[in-house]
mmCIF file of the N, C-alpha and C atoms, coordinates in Angstrom:
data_MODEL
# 
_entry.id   MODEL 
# 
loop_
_atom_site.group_PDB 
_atom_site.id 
_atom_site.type_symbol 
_atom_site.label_atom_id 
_atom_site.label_alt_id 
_atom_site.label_comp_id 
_atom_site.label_asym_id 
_atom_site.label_entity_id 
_atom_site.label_seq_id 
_atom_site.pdbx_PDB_ins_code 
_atom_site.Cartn_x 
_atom_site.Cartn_y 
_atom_site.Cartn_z 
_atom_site.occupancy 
_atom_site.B_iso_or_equiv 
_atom_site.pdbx_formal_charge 
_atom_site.auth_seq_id 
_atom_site.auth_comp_id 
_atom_site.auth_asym_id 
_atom_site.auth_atom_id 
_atom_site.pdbx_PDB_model_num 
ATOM 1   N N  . UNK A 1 1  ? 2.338   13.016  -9.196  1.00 0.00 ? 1  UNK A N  1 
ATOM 2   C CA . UNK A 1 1  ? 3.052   11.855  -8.689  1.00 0.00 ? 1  UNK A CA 1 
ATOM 3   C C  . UNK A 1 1  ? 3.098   11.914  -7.166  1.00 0.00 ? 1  UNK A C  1 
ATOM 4   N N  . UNK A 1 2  ? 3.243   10.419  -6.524  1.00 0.00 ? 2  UNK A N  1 
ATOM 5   C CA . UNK A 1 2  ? 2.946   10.743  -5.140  1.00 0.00 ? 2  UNK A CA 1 
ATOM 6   C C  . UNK A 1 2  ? 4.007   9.324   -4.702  1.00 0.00 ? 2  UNK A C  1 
ATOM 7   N N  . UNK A 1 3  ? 4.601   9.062   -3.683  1.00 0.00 ? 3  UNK A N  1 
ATOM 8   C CA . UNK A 1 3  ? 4.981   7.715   -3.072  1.00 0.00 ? 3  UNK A CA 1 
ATOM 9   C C  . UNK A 1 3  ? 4.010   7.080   -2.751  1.00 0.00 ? 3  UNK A C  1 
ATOM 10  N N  . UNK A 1 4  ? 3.953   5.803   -3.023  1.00 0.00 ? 4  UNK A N  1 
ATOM 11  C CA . UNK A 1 4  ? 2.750   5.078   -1.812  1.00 0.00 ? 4  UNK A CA 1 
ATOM 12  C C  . UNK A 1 4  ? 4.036   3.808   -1.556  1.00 0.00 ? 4  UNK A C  1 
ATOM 13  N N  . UNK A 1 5  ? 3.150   2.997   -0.585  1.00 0.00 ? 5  UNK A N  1 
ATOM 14  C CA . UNK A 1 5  ? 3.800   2.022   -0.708  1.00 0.00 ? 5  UNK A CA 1 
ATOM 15  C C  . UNK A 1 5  ? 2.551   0.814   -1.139  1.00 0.00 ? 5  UNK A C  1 
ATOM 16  N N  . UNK A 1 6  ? 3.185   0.101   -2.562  1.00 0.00 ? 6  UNK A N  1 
ATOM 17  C CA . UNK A 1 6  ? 2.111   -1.213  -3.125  1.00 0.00 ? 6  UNK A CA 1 
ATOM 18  C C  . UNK A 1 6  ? 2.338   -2.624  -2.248  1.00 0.00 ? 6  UNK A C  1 
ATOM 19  N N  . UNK A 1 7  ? 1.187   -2.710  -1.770  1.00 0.00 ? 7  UNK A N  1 
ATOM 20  C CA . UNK A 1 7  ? 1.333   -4.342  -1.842  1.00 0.00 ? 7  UNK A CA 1 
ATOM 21  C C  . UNK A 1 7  ? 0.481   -5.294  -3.273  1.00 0.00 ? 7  UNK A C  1 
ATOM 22  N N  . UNK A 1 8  ? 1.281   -6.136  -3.793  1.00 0.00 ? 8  UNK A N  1 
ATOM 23  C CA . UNK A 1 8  ? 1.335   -7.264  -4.628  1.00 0.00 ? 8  UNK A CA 1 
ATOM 24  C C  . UNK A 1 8  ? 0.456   -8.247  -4.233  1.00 0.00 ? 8  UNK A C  1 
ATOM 25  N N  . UNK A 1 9  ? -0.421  -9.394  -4.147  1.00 0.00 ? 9  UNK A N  1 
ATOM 26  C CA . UNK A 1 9  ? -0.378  -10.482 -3.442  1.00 0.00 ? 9  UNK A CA 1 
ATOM 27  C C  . UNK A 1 9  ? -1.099  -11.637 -4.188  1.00 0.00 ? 9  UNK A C  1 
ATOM 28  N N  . UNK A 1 10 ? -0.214  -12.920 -4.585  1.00 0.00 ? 10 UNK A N  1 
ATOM 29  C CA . UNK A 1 10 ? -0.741  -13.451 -5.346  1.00 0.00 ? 10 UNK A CA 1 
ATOM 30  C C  . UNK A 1 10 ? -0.767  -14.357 -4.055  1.00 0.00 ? 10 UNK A C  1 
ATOM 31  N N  . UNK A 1 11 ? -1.591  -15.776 -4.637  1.00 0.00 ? 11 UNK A N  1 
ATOM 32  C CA . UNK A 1 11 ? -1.600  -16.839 -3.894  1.00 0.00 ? 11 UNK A CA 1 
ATOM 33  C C  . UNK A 1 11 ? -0.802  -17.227 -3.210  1.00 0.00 ? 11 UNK A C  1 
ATOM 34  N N  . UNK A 1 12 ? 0.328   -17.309 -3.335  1.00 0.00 ? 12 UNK A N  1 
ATOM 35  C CA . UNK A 1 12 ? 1.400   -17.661 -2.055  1.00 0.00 ? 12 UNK A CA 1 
ATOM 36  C C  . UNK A 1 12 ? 2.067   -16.595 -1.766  1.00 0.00 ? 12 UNK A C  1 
ATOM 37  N N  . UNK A 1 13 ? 2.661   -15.584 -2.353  1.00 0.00 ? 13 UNK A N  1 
ATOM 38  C CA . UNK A 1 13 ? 3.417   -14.253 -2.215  1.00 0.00 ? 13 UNK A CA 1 
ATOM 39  C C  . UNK A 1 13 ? 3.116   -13.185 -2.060  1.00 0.00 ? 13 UNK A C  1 
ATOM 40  N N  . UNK A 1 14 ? 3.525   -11.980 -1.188  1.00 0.00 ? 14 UNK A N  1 
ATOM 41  C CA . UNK A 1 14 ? 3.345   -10.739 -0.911  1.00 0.00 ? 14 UNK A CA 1 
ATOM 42  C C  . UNK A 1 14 ? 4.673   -10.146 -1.506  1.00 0.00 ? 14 UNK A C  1 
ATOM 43  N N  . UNK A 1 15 ? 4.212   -8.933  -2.116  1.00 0.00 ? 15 UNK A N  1 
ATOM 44  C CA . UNK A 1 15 ? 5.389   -8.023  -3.031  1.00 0.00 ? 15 UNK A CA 1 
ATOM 45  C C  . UNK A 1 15 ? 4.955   -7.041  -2.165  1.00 0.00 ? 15 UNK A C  1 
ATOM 46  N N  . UNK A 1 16 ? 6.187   -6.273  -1.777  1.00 0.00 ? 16 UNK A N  1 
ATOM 47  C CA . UNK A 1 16 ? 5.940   -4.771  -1.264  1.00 0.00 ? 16 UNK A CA 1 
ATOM 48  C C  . UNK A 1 16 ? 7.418   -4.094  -1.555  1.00 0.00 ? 16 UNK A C  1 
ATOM 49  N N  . UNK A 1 17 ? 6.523   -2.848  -2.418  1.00 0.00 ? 17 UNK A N  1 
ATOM 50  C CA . UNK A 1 17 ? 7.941   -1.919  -2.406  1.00 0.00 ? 17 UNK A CA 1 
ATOM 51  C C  . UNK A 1 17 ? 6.713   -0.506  -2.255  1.00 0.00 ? 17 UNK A C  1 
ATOM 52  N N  . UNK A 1 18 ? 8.292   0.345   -2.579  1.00 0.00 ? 18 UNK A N  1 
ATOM 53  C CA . UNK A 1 18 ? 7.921   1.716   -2.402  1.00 0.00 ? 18 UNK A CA 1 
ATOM 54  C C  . UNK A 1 18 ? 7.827   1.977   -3.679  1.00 0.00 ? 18 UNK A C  1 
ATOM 55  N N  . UNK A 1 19 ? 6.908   3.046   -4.676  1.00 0.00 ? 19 UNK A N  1 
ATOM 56  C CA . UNK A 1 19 ? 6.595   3.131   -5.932  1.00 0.00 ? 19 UNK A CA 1 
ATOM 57  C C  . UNK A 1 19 ? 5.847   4.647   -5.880  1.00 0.00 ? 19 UNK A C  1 
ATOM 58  N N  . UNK A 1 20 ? 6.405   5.119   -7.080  1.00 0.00 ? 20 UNK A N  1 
ATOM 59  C CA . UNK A 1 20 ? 5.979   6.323   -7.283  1.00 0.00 ? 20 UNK A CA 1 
ATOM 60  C C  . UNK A 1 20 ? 4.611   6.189   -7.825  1.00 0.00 ? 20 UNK A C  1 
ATOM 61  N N  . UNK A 1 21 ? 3.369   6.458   -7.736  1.00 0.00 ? 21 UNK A N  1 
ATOM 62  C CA . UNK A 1 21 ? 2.145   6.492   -8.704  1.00 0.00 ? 21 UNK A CA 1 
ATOM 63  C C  . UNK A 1 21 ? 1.713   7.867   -8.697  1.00 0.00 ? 21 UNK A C  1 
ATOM 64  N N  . UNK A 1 22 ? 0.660   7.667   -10.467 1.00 0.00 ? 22 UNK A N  1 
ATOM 65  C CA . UNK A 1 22 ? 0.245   8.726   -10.339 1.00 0.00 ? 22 UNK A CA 1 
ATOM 66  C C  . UNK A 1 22 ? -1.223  8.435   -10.617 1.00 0.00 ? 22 UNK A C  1 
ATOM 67  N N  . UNK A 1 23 ? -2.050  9.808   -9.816  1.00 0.00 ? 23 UNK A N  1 
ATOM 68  C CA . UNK A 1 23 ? -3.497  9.917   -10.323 1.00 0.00 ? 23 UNK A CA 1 
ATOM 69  C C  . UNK A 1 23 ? -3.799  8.648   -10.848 1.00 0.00 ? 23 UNK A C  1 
ATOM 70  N N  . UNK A 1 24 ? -3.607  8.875   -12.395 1.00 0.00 ? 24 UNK A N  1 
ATOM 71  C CA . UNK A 1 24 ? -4.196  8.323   -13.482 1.00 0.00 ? 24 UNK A CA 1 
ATOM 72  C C  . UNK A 1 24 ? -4.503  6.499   -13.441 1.00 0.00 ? 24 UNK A C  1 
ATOM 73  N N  . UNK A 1 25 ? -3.450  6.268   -12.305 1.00 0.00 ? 25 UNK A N  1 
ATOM 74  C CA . UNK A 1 25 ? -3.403  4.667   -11.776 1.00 0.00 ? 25 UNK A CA 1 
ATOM 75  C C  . UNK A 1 25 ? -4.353  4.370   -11.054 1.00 0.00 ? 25 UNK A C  1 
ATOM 76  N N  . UNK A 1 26 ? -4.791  5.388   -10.320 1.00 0.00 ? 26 UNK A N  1 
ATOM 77  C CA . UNK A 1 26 ? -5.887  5.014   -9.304  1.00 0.00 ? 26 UNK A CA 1 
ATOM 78  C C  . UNK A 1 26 ? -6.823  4.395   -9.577  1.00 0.00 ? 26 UNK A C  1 
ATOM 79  N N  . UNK A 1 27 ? -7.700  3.532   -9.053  1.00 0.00 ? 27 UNK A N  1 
ATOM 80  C CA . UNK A 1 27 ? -8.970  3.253   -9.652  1.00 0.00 ? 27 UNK A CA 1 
ATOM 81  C C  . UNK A 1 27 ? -10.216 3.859   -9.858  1.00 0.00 ? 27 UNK A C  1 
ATOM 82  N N  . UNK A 1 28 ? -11.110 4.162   -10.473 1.00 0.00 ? 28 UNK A N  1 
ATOM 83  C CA . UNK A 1 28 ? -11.959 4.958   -10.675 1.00 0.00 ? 28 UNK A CA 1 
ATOM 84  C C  . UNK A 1 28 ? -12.785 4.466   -9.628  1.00 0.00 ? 28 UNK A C  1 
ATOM 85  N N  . UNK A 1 29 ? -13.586 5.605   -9.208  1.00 0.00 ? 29 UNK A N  1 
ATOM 86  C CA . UNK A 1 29 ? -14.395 6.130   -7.921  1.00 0.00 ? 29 UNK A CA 1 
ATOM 87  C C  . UNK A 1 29 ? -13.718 5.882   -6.487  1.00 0.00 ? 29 UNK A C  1 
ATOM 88  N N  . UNK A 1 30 ? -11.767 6.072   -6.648  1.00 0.00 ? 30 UNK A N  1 
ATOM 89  C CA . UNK A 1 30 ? -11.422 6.276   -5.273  1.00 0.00 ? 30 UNK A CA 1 
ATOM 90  C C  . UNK A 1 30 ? -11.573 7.572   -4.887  1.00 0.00 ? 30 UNK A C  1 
ATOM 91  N N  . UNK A 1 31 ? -10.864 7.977   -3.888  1.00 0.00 ? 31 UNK A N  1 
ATOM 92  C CA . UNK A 1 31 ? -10.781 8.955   -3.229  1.00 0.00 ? 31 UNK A CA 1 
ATOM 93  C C  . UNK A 1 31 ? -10.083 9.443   -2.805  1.00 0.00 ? 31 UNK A C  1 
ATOM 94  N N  . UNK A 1 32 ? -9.206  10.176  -3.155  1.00 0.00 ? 32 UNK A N  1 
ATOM 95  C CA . UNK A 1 32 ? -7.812  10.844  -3.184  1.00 0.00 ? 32 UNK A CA 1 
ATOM 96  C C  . UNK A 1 32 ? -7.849  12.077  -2.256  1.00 0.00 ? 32 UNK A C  1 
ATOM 97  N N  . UNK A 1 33 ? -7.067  11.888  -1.150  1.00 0.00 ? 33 UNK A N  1 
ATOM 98  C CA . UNK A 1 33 ? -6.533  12.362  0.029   1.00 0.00 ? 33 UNK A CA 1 
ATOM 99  C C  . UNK A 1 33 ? -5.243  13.250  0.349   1.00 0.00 ? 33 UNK A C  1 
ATOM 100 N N  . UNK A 1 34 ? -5.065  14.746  0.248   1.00 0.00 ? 34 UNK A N  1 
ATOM 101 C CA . UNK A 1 34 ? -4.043  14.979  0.273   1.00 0.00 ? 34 UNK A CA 1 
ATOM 102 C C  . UNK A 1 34 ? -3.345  15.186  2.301   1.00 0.00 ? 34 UNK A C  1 
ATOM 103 N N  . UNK A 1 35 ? -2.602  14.398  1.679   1.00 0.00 ? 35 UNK A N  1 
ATOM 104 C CA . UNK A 1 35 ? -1.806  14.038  2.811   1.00 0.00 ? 35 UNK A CA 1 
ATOM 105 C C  . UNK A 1 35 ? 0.004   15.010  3.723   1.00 0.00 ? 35 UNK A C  1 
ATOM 106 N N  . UNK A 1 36 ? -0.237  15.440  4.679   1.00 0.00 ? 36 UNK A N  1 
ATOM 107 C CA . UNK A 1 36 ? 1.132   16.506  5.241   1.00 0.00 ? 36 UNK A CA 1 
ATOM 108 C C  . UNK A 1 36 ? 1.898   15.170  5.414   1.00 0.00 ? 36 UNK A C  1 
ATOM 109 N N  . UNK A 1 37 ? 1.603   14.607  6.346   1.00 0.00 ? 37 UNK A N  1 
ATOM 110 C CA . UNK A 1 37 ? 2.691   14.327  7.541   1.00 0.00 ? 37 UNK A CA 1 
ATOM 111 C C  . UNK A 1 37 ? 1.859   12.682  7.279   1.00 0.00 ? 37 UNK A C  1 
ATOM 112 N N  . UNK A 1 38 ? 2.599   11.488  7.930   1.00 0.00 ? 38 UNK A N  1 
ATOM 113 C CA . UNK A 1 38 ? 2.271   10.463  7.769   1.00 0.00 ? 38 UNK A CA 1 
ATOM 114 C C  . UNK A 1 38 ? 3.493   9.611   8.351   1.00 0.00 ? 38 UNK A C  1 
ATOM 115 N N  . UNK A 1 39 ? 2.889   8.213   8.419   1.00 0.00 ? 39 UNK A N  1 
ATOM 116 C CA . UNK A 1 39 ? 4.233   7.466   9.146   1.00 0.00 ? 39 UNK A CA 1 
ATOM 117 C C  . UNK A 1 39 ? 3.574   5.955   9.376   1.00 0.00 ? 39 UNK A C  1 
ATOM 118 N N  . UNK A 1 40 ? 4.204   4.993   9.471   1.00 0.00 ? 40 UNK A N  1 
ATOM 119 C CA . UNK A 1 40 ? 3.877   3.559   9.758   1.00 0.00 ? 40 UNK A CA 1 
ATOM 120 C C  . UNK A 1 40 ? 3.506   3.477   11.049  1.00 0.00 ? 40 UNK A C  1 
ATOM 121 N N  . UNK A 1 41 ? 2.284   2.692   11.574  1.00 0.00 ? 41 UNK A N  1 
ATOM 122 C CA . UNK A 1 41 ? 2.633   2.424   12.522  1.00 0.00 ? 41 UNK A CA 1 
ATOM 123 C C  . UNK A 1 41 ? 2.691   0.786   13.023  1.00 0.00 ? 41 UNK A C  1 
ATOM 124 N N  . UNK A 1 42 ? 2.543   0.400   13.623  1.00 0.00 ? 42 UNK A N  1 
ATOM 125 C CA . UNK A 1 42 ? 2.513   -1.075  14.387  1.00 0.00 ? 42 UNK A CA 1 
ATOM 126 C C  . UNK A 1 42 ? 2.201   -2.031  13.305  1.00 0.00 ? 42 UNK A C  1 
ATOM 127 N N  . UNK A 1 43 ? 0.761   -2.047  13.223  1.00 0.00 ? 43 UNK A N  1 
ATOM 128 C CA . UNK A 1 43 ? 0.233   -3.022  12.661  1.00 0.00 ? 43 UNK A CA 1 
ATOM 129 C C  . UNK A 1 43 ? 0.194   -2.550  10.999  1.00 0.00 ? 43 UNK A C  1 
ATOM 130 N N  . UNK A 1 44 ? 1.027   -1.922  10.117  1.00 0.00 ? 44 UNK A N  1 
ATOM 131 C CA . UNK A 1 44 ? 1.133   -1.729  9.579   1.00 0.00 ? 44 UNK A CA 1 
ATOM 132 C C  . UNK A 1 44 ? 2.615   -2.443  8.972   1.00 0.00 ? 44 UNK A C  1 
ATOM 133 N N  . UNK A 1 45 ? 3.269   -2.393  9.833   1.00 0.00 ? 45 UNK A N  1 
ATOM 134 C CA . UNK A 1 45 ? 4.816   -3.674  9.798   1.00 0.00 ? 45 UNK A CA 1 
ATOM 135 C C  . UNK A 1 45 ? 4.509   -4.498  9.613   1.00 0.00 ? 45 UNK A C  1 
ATOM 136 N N  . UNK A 1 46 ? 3.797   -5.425  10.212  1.00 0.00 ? 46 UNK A N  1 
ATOM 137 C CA . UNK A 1 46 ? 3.583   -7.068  10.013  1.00 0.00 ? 46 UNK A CA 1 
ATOM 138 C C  . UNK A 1 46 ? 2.882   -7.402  8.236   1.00 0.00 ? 46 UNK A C  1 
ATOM 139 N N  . UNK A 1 47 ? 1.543   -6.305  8.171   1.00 0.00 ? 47 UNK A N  1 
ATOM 140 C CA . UNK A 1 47 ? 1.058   -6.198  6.969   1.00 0.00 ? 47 UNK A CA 1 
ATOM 141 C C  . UNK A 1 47 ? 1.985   -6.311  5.686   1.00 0.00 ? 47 UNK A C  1 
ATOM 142 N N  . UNK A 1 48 ? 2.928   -5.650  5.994   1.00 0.00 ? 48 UNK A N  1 
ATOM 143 C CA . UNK A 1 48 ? 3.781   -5.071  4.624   1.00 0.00 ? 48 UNK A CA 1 
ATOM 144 C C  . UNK A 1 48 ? 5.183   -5.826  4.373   1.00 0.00 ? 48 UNK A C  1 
ATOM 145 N N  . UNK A 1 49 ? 5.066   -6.640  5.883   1.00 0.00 ? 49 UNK A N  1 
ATOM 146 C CA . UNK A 1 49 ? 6.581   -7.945  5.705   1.00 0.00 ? 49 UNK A CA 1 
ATOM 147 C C  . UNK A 1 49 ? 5.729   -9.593  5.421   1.00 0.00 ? 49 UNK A C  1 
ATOM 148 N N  . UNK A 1 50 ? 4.305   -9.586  5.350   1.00 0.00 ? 50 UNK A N  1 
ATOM 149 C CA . UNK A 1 50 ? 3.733   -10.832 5.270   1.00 0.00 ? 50 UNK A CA 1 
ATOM 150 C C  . UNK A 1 50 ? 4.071   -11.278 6.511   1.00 0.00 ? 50 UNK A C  1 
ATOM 151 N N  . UNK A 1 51 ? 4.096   -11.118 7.669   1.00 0.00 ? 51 UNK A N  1 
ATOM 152 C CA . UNK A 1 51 ? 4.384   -11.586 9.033   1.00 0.00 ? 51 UNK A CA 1 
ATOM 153 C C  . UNK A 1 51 ? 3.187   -11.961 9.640   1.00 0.00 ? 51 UNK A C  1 
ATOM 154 N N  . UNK A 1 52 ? 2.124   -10.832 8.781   1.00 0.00 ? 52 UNK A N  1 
ATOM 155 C CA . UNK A 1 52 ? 0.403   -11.723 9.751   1.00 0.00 ? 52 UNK A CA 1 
ATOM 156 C C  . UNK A 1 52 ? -1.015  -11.138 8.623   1.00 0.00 ? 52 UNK A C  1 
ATOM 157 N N  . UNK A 1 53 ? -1.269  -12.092 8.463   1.00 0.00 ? 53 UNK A N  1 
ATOM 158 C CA . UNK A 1 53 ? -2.416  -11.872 7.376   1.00 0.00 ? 53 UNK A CA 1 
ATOM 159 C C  . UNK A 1 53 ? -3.448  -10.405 7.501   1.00 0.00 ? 53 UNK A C  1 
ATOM 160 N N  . UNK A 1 54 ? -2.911  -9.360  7.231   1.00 0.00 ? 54 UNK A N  1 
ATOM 161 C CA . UNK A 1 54 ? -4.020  -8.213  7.612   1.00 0.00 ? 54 UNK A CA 1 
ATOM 162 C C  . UNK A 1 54 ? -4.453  -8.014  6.187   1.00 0.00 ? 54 UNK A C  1 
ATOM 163 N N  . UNK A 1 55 ? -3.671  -7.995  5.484   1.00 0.00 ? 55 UNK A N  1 
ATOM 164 C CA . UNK A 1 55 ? -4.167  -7.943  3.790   1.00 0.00 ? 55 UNK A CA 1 
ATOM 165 C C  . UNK A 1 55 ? -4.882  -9.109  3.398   1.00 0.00 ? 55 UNK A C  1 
ATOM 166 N N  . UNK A 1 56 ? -5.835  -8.913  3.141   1.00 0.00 ? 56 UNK A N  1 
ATOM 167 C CA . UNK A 1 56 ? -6.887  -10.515 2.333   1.00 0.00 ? 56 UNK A CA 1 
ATOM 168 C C  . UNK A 1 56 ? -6.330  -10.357 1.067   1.00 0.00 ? 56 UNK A C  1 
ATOM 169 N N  . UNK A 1 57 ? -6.809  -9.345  0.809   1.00 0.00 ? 57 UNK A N  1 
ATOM 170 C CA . UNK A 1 57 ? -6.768  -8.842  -0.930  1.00 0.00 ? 57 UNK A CA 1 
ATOM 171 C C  . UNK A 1 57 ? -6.790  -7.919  -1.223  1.00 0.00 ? 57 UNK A C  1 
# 
């Protein structure tokens, strides 16, 4: 199990929470990264409040 944070995004709406996943959710042939230290930065805010289109899909 790991935190990520999901974005949702249907045609008019962006969902974002924080969600535990595991492995088994991933999609097959990603690439799984183990990660120390980590943190938001800039353009990563706007993405995750729907404030500016960086997510297509």
């Amino acid at each position: 199990m790991f935190k990520a944070i999901l974005l949702d995004k249907t045609t008019t709406v962006h969902d974002t929470k924080l969600v535990d996943l595991d492995d088994a959710q991933l999609l097959e042939d990603n690439v799984l990264v183990r990660i120390e230290y980590s943190s938001i930065n800039y353009k990563d805010g706007p993405a995750i409040t729907s404030r500016a289109p960086m997510v297509l899909h």
